[in-house]
MDTraj code that builds the backbone (N, CA, C; nanometers):
import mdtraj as md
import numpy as np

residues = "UNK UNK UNK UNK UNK UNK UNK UNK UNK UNK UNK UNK UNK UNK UNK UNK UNK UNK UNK UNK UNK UNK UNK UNK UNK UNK UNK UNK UNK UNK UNK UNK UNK UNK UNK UNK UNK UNK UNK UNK UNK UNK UNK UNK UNK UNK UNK UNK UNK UNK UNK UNK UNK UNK UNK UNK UNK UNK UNK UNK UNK UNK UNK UNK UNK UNK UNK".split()
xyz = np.array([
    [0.3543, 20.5467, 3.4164],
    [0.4746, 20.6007, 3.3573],
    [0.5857, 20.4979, 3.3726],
    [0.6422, 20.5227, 3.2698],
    [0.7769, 20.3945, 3.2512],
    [0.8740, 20.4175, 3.3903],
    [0.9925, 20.3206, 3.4319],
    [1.0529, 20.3715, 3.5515],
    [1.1736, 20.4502, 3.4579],
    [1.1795, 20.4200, 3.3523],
    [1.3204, 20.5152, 3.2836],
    [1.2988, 20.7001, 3.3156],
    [1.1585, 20.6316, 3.2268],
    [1.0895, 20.8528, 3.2598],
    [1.0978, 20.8527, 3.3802],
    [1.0986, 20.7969, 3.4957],
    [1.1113, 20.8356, 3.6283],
    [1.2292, 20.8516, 3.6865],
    [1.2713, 20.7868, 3.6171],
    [1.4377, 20.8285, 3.6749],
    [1.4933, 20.8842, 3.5860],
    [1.4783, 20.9033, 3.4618],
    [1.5087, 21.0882, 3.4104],
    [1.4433, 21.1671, 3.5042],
    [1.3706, 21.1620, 3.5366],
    [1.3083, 21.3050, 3.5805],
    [1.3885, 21.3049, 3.7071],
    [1.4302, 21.2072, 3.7819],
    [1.5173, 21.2510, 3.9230],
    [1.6035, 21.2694, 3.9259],
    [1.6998, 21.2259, 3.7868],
    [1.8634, 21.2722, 3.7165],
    [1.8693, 21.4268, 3.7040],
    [1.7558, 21.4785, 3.6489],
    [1.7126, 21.6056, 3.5667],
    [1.7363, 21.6927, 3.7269],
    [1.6452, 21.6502, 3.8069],
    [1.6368, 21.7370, 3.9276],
    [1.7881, 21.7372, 4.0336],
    [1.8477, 21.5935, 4.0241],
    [2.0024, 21.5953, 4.0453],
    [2.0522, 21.6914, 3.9983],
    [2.1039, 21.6822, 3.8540],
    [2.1468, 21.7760, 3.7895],
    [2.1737, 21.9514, 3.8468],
    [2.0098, 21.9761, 3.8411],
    [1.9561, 22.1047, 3.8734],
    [2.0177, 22.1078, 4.0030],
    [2.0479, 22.0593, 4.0959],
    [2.0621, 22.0911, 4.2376],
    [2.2034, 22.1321, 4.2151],
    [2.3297, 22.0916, 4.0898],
    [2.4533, 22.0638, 4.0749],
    [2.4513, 22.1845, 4.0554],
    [2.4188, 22.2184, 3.9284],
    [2.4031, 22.3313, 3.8309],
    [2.2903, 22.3756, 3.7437],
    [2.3167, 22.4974, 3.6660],
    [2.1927, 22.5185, 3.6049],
    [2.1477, 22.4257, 3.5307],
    [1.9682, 22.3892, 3.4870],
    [2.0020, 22.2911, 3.3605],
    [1.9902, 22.3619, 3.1879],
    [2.0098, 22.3286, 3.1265],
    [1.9857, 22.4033, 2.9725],
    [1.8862, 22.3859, 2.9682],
    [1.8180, 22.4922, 2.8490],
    [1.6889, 22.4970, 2.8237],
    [1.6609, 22.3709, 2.7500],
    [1.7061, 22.2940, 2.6745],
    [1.6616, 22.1523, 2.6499],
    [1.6429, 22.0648, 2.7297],
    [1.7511, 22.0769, 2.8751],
    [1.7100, 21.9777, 2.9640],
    [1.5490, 22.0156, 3.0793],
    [1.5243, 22.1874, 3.0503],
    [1.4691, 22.2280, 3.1316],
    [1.3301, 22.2059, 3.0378],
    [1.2994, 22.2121, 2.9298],
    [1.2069, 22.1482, 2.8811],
    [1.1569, 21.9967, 2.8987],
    [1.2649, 21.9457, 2.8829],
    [1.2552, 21.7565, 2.8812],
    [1.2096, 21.7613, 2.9983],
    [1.2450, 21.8037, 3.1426],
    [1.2049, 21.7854, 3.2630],
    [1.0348, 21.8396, 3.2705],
    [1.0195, 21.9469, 3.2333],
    [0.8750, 21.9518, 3.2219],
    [0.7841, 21.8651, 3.1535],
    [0.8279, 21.8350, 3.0046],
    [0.7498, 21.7782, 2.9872],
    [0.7464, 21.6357, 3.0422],
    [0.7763, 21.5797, 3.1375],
    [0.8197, 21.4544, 3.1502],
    [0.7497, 21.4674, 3.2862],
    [0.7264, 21.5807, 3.3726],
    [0.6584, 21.6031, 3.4925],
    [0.5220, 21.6086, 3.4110],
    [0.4819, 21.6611, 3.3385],
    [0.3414, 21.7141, 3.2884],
    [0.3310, 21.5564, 3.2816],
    [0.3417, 21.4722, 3.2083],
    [0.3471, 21.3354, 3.1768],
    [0.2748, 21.2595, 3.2585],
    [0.3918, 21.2538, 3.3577],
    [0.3388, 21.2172, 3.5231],
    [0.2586, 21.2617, 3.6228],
    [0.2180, 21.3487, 3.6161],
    [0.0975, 21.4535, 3.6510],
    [-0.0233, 21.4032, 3.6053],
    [0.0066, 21.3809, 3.4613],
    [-0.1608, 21.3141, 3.3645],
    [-0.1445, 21.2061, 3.4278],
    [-0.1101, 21.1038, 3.4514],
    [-0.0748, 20.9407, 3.4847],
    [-0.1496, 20.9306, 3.5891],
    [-0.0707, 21.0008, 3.6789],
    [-0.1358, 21.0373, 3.8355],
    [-0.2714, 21.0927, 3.9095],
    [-0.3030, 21.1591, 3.7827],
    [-0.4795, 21.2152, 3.7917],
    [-0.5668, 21.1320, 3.7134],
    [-0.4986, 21.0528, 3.6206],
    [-0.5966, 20.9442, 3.5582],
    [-0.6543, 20.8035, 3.6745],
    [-0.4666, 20.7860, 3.6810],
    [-0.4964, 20.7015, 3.7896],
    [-0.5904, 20.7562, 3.9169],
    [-0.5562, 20.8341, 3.9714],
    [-0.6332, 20.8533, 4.1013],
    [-0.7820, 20.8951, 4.0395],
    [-0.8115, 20.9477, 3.9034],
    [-1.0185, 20.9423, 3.9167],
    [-1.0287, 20.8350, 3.9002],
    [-0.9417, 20.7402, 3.8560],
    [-0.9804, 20.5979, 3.8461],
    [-1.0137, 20.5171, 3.9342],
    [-0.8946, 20.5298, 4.0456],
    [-0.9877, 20.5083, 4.2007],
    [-1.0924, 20.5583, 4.2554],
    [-1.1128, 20.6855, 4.2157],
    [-1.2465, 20.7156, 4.2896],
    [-1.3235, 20.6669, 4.2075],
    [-1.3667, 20.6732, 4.1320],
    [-1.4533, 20.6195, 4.0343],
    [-1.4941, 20.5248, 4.0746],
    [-1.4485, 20.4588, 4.0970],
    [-1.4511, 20.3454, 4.1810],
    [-1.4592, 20.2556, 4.3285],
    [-1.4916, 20.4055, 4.3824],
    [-1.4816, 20.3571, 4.5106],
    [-1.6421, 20.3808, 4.5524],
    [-1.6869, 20.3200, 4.6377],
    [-1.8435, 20.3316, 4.7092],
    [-1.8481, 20.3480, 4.8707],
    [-1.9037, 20.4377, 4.8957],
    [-1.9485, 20.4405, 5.0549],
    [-2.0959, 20.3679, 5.0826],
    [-1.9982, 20.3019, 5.2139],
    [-2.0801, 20.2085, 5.2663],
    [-2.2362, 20.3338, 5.3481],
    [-2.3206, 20.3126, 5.3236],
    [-2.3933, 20.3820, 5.4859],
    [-2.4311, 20.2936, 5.5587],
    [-2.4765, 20.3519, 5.6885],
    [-2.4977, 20.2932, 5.8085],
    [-2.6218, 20.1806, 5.7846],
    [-2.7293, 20.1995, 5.6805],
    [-2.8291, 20.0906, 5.6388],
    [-2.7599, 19.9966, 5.5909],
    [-2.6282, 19.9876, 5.5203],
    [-2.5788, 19.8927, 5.4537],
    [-2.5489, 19.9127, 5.3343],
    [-2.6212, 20.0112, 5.2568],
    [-2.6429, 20.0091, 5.1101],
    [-2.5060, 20.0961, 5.0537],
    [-2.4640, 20.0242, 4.9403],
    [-2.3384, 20.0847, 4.9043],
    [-2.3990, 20.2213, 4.7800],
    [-2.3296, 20.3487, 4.8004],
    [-2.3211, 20.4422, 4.7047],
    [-2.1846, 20.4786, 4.6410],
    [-2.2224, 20.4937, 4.4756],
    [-2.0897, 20.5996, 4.4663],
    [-2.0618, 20.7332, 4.4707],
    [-1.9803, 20.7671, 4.4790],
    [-1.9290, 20.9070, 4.5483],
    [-1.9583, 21.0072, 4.4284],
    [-2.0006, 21.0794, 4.4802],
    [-2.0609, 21.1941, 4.3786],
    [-1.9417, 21.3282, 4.3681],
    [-1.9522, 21.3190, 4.1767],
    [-1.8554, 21.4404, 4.1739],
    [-1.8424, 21.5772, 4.1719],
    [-1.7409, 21.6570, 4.2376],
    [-1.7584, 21.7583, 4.2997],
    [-1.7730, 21.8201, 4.1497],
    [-1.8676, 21.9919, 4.1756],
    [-1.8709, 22.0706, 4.1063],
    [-1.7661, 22.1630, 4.0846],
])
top = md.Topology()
chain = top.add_chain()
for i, resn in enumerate(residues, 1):
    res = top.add_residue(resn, chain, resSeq=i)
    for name in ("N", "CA", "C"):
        top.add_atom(name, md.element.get_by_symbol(name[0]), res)
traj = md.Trajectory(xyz[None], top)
C-alpha cells in the first residue's frame, strides 16, 4: 500500500478521535482499511508460502496448509 493511503487512513482515525467523521469520510476510511487488510494477507501467505521447516534429519519441508 502507497504511504499516502497510509497516512489517510491515520488522518481519518485523527479526525474520528476529534469528532464525528461523515459518512463519506467513514466510507473512504473503510475502504482504504479493507485495502490494507488485502495487502497484508497477500503479503503474509506470501511468506509462508515460502517458508520451509528444517527437521532434525536435515531435510527441508514446506509447511502445509491449514484446513
Amino acid at each position: 500500500m502507497e504511504k499516502a493511503k497510509m497516512d489517510r487512513i491515520s488522518e481519518l482515525t485523527a479526525i474520528s478521535r476529534v469528532r464525528e467523521l461523515t459518512e463519506a469520510e467513514q466510507a473512504e476510511r473503510k475502504a482504504l482499511r479493507e485495502e490494507y487488510i488485502a495487502g497484508w494477507r497477500r503479503s503474509t501467505l506470501d511468506v509462508l508460502e515460502n517458508t520451509y521447516i528444517v527437521g532434525p534429519d536435515g531435510k527441508k519441508r514446506k509447511l502445509n496448509k491449514k484446513k
